[in-house]
N, C-alpha and C positions, 0 to 999 in steps of 0.2 A: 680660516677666514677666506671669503671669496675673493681673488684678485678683481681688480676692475680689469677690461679690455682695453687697450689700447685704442686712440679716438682714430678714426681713419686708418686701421690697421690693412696693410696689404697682406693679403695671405702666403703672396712669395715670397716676401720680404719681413720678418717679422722682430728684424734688430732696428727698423728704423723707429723711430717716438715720435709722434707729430705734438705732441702736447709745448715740446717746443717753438713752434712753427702757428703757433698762432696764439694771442694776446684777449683776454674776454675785454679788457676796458678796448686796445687797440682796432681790434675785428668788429667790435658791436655791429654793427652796421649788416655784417656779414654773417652773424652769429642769427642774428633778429631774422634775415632773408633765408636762409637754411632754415630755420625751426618751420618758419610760415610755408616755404617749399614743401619740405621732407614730414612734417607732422601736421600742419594747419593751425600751429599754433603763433598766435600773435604774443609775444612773451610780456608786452605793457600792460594787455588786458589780463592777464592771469596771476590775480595778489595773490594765490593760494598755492604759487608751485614752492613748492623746499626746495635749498638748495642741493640737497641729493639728487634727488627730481633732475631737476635743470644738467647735474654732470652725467646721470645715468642719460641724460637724452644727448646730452653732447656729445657723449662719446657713440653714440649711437649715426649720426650723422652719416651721411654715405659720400663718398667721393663726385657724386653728380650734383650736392650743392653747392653754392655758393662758397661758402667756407673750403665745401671740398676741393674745390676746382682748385681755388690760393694757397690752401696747405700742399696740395698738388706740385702747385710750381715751386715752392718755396723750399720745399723738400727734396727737386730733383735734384741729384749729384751726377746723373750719367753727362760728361760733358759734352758730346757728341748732340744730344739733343736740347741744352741748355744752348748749344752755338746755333741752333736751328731756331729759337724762339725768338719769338718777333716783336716788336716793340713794348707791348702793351706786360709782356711776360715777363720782360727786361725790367721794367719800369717794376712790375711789385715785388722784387727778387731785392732791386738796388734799396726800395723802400723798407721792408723789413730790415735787411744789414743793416742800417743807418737805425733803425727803430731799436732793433736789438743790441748795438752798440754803447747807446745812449741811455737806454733803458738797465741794460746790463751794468754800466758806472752806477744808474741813478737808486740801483736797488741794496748794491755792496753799501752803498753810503747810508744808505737809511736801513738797513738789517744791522748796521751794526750800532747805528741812535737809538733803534727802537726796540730791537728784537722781537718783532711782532712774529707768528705761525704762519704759515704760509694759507692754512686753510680759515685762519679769522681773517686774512687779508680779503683771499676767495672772496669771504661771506659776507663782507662789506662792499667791493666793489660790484658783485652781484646786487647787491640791493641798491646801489646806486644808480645803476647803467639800465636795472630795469624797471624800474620806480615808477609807478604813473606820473605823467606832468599834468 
């Protein structure tokens, strides 16, 4: 079976996971502006993508979108240059932690009411976040 690749993989770096470092309900916003950048795809106007479709494209994403720029920061560990960033870099760094802390209690407690798959969770919130209005 074919692995999938890693989504924002850095070629020098190939222990790090970014699939942590960013959230599809969380991100949408940034998910939606990467596709339109990187592909010219508007994701509200397309009732026809699968969601294979949608991961093989996400993970395809490059570091100079939107997404990638915030999986970027969100990901850096060299502290040297984590003490160098500046406000705005600071701010989406302290927001994920808080996002991820909260999110991380909120899912132990409902994986263990519900026991749902990770990849029906996937395929519901997908279909929610990109749903025509």
């Amino acid at each position: 079976m074919k692995r999938r690749r890693r989504d924002f993989k850095n070629p020098q770096d190939s222990t790090k996971d970014s699939r942590s470092c960013y959230d599809l309900e969380y991100d949408k916003a940034f998910i939606e502006a990467s596709f339109a950048s990187q592909y010219g795809i508007r994701l509200r106007q397309e009732p026809n993508i699968s969601l294979a479709e949608f991961l093989n494209l996400l993970s395809g994403l490059c570091g100079e979108t939107p997404l990638g720029r915030i999986v970027a920061i969100r990901m850096e560990k060299d502290p040297k240059v984590v003490k160098e960033f500046g406000a705005w870099e600071k701010k989406i760094r302290a927001e994920w932690a808080h996002f991820k802390a909260q999110h991380s209690q909120h899912n132990l407690r409902q994986s263990k009411n519900t026991g749902a798959t990770e990849g029906k969770t996937a395929q519901n919130i997908f279909k929610e976040l990109f749903a025509k209005k």
